[in-house]
C-alpha positions as CSV (number, residue, x, y, z in Angstrom):
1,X,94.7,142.3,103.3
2,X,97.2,140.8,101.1
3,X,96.9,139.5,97.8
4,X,98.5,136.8,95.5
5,X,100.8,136.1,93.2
6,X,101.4,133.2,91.2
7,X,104.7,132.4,88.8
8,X,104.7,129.0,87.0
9,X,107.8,128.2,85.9
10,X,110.5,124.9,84.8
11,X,112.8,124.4,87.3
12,X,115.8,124.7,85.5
13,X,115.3,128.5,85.6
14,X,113.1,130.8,88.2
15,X,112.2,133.4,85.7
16,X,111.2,131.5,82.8
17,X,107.8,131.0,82.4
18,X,105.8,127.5,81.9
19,X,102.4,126.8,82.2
20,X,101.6,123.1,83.3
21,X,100.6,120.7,80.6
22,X,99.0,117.2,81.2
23,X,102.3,115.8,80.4
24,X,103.8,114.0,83.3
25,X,106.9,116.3,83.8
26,X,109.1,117.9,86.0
27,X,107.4,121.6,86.5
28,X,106.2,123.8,89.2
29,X,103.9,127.0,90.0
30,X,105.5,129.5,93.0
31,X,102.7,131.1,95.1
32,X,103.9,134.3,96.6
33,X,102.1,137.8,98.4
34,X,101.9,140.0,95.8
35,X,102.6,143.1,98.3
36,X,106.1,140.7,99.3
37,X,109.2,143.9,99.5
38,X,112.3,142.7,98.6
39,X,113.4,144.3,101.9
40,X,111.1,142.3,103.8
41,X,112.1,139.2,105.9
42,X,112.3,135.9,104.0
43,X,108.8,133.8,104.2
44,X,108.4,130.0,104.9
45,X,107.8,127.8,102.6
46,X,105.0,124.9,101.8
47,X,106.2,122.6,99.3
48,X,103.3,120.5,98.0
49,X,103.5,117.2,96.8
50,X,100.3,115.2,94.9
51,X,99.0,112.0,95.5
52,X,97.6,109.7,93.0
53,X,99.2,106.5,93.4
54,X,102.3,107.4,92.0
55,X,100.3,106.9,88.4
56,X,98.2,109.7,88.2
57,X,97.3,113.3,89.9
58,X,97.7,116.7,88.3
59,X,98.8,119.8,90.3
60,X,95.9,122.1,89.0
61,X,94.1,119.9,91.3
62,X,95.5,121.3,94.6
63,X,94.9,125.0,95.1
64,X,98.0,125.5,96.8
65,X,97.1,129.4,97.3
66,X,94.9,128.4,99.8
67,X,97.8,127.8,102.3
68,X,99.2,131.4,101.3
69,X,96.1,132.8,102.2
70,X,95.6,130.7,105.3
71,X,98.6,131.8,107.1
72,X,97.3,136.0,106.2
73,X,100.1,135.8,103.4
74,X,103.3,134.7,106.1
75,X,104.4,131.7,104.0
76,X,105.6,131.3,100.1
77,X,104.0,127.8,98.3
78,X,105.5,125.9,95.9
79,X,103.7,122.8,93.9
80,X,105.5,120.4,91.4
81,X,104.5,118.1,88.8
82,X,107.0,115.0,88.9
83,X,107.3,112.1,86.2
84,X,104.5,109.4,86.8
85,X,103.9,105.6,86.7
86,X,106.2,103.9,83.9
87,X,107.8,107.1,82.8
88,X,108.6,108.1,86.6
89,X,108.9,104.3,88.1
90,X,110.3,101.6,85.9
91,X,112.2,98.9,88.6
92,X,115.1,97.2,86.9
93,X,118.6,96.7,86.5
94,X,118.7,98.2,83.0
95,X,117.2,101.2,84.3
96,X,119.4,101.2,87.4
97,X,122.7,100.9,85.1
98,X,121.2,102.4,81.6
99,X,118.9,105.4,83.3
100,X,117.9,106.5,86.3
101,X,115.4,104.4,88.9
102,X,112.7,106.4,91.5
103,X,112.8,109.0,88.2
104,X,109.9,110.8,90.0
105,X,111.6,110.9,93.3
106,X,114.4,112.7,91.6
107,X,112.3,115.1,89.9
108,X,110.8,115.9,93.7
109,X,114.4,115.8,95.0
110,X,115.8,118.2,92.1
111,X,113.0,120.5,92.6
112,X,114.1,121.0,96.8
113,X,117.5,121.5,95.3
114,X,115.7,124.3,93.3
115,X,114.1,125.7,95.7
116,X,117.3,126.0,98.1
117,X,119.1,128.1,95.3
118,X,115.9,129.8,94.0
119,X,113.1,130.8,96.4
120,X,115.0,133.8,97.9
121,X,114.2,134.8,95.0
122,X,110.4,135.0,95.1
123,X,110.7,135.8,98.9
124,X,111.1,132.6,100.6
125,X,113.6,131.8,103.0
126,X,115.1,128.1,102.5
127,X,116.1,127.4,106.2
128,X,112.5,127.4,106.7
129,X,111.2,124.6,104.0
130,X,108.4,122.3,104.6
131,X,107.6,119.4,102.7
132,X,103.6,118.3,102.9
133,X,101.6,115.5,100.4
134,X,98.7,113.1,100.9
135,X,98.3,109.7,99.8
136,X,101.3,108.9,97.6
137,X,102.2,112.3,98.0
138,X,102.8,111.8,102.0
139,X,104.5,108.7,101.0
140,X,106.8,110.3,98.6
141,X,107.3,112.8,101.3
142,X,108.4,109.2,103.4
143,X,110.9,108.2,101.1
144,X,112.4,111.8,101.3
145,X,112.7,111.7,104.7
146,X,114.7,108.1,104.8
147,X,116.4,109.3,101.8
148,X,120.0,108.4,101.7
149,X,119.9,106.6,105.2
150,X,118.2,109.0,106.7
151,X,121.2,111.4,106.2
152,X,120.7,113.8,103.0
153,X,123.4,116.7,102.8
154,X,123.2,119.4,102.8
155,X,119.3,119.7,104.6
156,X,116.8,119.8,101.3
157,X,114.0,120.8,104.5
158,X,113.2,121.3,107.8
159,X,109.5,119.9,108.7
160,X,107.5,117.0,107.1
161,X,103.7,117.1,106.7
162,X,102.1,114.0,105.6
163,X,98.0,112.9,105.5
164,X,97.7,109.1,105.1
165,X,101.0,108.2,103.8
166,X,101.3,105.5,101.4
167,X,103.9,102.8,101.8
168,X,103.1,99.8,99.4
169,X,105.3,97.1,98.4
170,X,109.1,98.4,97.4
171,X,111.2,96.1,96.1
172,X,114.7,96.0,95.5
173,X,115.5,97.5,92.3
174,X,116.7,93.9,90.6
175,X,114.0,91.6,92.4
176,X,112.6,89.1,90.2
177,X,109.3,90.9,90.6
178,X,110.9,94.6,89.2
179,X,112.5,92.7,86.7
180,X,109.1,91.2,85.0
181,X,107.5,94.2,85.3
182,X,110.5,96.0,83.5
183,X,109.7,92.9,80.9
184,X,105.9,93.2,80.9
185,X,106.6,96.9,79.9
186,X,109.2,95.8,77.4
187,X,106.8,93.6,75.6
188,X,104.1,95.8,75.6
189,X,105.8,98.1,73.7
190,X,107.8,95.5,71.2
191,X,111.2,95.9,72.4
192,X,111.2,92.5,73.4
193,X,113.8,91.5,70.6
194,X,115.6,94.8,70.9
195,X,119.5,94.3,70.9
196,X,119.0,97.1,73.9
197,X,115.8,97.4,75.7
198,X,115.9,100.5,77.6
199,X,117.2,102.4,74.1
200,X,114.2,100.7,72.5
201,X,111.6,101.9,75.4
202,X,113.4,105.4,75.1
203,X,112.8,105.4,71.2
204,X,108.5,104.5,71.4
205,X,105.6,106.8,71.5
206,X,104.4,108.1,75.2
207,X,101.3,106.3,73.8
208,X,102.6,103.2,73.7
209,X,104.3,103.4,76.9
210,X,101.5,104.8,78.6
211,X,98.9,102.3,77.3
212,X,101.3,99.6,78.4
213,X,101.0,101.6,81.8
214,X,97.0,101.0,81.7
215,X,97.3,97.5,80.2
216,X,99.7,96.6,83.3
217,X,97.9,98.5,86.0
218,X,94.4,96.6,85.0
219,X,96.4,93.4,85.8
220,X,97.1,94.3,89.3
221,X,95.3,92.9,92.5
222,X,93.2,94.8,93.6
223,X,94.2,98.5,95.3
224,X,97.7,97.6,94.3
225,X,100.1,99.7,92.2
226,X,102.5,98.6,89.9
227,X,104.7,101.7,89.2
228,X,105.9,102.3,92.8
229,X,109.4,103.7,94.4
230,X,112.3,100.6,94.6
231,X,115.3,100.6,96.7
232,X,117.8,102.0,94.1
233,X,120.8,101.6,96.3
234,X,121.7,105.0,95.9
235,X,118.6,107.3,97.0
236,X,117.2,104.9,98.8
237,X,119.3,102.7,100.2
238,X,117.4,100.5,102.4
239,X,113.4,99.5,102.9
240,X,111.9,102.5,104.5
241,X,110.9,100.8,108.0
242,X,114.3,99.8,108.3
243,X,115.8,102.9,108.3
244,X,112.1,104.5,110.4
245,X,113.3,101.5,113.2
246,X,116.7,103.3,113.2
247,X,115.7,106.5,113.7
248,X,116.9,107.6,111.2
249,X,115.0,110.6,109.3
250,X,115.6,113.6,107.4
251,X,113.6,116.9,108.8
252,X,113.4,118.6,112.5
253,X,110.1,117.9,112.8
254,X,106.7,115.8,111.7
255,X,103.2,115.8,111.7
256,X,101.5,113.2,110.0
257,X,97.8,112.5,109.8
258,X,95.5,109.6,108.9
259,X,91.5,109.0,108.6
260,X,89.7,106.6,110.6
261,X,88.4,104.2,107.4
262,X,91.7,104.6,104.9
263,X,91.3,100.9,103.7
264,X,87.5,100.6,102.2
265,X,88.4,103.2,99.3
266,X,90.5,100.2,97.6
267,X,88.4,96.8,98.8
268,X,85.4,95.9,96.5
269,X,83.4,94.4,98.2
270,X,81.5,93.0,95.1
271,X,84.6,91.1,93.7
272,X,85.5,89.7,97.1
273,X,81.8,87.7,97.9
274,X,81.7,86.8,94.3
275,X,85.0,85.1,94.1
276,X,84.6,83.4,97.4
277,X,87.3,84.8,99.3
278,X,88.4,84.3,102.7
279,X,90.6,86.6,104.8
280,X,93.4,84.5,104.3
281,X,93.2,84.2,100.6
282,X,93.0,88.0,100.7
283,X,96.3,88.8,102.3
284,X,97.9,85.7,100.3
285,X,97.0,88.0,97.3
286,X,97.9,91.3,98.8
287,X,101.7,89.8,100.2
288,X,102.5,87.1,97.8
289,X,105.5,86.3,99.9
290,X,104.1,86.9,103.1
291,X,104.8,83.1,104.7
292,X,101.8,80.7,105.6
293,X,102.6,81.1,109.3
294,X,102.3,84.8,108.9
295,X,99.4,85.0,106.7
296,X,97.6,82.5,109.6
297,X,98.7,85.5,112.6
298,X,97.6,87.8,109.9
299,X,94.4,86.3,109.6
300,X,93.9,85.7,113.6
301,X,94.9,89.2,114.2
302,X,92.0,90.6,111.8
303,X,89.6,88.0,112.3
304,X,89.7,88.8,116.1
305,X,88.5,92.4,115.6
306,X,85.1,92.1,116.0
307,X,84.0,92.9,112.1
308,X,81.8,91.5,110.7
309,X,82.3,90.7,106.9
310,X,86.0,89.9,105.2
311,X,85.1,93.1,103.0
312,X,85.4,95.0,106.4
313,X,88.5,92.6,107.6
314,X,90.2,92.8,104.4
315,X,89.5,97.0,104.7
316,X,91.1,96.9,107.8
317,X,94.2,94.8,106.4
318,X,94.8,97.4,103.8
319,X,94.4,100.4,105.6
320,X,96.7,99.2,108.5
321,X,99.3,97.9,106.5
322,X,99.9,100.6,103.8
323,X,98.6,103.7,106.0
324,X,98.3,103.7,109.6
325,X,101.1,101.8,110.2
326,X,103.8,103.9,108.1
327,X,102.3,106.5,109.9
328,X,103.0,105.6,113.3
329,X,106.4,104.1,112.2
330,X,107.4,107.7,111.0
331,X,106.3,109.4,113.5
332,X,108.1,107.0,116.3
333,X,111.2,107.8,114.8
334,X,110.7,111.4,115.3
335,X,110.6,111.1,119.0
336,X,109.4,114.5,120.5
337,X,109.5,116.0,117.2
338,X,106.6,113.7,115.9
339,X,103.2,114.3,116.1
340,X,100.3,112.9,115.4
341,X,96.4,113.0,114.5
342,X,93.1,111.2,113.1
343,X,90.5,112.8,110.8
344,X,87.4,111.5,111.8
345,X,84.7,112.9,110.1
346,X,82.4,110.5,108.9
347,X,82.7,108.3,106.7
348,X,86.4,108.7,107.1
349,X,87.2,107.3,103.9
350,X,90.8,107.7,102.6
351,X,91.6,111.4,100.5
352,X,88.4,112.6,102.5
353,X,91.1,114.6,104.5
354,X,91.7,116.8,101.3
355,X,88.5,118.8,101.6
356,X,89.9,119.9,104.9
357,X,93.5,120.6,103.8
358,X,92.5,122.9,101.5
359,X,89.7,126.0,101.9
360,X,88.9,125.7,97.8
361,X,89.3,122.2,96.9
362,X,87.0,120.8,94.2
363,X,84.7,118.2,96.6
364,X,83.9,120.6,99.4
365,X,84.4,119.4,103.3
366,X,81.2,117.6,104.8
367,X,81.2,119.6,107.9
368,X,82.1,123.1,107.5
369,X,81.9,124.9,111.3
370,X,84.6,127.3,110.6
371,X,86.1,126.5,114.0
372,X,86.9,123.4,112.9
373,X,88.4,124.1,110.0
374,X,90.2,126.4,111.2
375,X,92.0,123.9,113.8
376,X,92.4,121.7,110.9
377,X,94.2,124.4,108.5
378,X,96.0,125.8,110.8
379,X,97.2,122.5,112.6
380,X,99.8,122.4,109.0
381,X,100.4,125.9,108.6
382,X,101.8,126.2,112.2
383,X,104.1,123.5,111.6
384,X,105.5,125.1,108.6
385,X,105.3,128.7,110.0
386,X,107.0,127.6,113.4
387,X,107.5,123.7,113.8
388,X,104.8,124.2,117.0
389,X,101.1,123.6,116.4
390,X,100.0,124.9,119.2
391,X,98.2,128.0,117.8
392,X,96.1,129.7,120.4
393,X,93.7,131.4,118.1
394,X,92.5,128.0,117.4
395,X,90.3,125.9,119.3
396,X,92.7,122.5,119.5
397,X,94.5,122.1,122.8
398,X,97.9,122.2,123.4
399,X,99.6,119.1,121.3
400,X,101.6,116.8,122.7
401,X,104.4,114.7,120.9
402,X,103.2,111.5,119.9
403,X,105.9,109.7,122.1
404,X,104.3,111.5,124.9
405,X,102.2,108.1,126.2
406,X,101.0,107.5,122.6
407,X,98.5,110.8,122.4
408,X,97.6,111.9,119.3
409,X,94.7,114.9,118.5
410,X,91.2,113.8,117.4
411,X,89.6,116.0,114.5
412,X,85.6,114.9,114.7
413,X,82.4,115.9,115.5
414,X,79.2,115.6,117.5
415,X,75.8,114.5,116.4
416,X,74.9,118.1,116.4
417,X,77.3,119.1,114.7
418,X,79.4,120.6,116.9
419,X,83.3,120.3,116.9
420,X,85.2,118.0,118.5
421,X,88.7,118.5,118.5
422,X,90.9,116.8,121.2
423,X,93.5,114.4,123.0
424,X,93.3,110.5,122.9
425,X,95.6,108.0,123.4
426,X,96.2,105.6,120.3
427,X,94.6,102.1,120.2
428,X,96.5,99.7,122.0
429,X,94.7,97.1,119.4
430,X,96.4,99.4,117.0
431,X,99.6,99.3,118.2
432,X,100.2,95.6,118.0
433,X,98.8,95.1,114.4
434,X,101.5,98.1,113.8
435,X,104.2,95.4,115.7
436,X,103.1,92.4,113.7
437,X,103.8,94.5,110.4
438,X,106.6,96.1,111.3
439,X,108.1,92.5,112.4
440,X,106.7,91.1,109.2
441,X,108.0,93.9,107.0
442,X,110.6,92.0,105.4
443,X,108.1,89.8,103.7
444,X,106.2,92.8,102.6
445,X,108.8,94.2,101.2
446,X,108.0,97.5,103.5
């Protein structure tokens, strides 16, 4: 039995030692066997990204070890703390010519950098990197894999692992929407008479600029996120399902997951019946510039899906749009490298999946037959260990590629409890909301 070691450190230097602080900064903790020989052959390596809307989220959250541990002590994990809402993305064009734009991508990109040169080091091979996040993590993992076209050199990874990948609005960098939320932050901070604006923001208090973060965020509609990646022109280049219609990724190979309710989690129901809305008022709101025309199919499309409230429609909307429907855009343009599969342990509800992901995560998993989550766990750790998921020590059947007729694995369970882990064929219903928003993408700014 092996055991672990852990090494925090900044990544400007493996051997110097950094505990995290609750400071949104570029850090990262190194998660190696302790009984690792330096003669031994180079592990793989996990690198974990959070989620948290690209606002919030804390890597002492995510017990990374656990994937160490999972794989009997075959791999190396890495998790890294990146800059956060305004201090990680402020749009504009005085950040795009003053400073630096998708700041918290950067940090993520200059940590796979790090780990190239460094994780030999701590007994990780980097020909064999994996990159894995949930929520905004996944879709931070997304905007590394369209990342310069689709074409970064040299290779920063190999495989992509991604639960419920978020892929709001992103803007070009100078869009009149960027730029009055670069103002918005300006004013909240008084640099609005500033001679230079970004100087000013650089000189104020991380209080101010993170209350001004809160202040702005509370103005939002509602599951929406103010402080998200922009097309910068330089990293990223392009809208991501542009370049994911290409075919056009970074990585060998993908396996992306989603759950079977990812849109209730940011509906309230409460605000919706008070304030009267319809369906169509609702993705008005959510796609300001999505036209009338659209917004009408929109609202056919949804109100044609046999639910019964717009809570439920508007649910369905969101978790389409933002979730599912990234997810089966990435993994299309992955061809028979992509895979794919659906959590769908009740009640399915979006970050649900990250009791399952990890074996010591604070909320503990709902269903716990250790078959099962060992399928789960091991559905990841396979990838990473091999780029095949096929594992037969597990109780999933062999995998097909998601192009492969549309089949994706089913993660559930019966009414007794008993595992249910299997082949299906994706929703045709499905499929065509996907079309409409991939056609409608450049009004969503997607």
């Amino acid at each position: 039995m092996g055991s672990l070691m852990k090494i925090a450190c900044s990544l400007s230097n493996p051997m110097f030692l950094f505990y995290f602080a609750q400071a949104p900064i570029l850090s990262g903790s190194v998660h190696t066997p302790s009984n690792k020989r330096h003669e031994d052959p180079l592990l793989p390596v996990i690198v974990y990204v959070h989620g948290g809307g690209y606002d919030a989220g804390n890597t002492s959250l995510y017990p990374v070890q656990d994937f160490v541990k999972g794989s009997d002590y075959g791999l190396v994990a890495v998790s890294i703390q990146y800059r956060l809402g305004v201090f990680g993305f402020l749009p504009g064009a005085a950040v795009k010519y003053g400073g630096a734009l998708n700041a918290g991508l950067l940090d993520q990109n200059f940590a796979l950098q790090w780990v190239q040169e460094h994780i030999s080091s701590f007994g990780g091979d980097p020909s064999k990197v994996t990159i894995w996040g949930q929520s905004a993590g996944a879709g931070a993992m997304l905007q590394h894999l369209v990342a310069h076209g689709g074409d970064t050199q040299p290779p920063l990874f190999r495989a992509v692992l991604m639960n419920s990948p978020f892929l709001p609005f992103q803007y070009n960098y100078d869009d009149p929407i960027a730029e009055r939320v670069y103002s918005e932050v300006v004013s909240a901070v008084n640099c609005g008479h500033a001679q230079d604006s970004l100087e000013c923001l650089r000189s104020a208090d991380a209080s101010s600029l993170l209350e001004a973060d809160t202040q702005i965020g509370f103005s939002n509609f509602m599951g929406t996120y103010t402080f998200v990646p922009v097309v910068d022109g330089t990293f990223i280049t392009e809208r991501p399902m542009v370049t994911l219609q290409r075919g056009r990724v970074n990585g060998e190979a993908l396996l992306v997951t989603t759950n079977s309710d990812e849109g209730s989690l940011f509906i309230t129901p409460d605000v919706l019946t008070a304030n009267n809305f319809t369906l169509s008022r609702y993705i008005t709101e959510l796609f300001p510039r999505l036209s009338k025309k659209r917004v009408q199919q929109a609202t056919e499309i949804y109100s044609n899906m046999g639910l019964t409230s717009v809570p439920e429609e508007a649910s369905a909307v969101m978790g389409d749009s933002m979730f599912v429907c990234p997810a089966l855009a990435a993994v299309s343009a992955f061809g028979h490298n992509g895979r794919k599969a659906e959590l769908g342990i009740p009640p399915g509800t979006h970050a649900l999946d990250l009791s399952y992901d990890f074996t010591t995560f604070a909320i503990p998993p709902t269903f716990t037959h250790p078959d099962f989550l060992k399928a789960w766990q091991q559905s990841f750790l396979s990838i990473a260990m091999s780029l095949n998921p096929n594992d037969a020590t597990v109780i999933t059947p062999n995998w097909n590629s998601w192009d492969h007729g549309f089949t994706e694995m089913m993660f559930n369970k019966t009414d007794d409890d008993e595992p249910v882990v299997g082949p299906c064929v994706t929703d045709k219903g499905l499929i065509k909301r996907c079309e409409f928003w991939v056609e409608v993408s450049p009004e969503t700014s997607q």
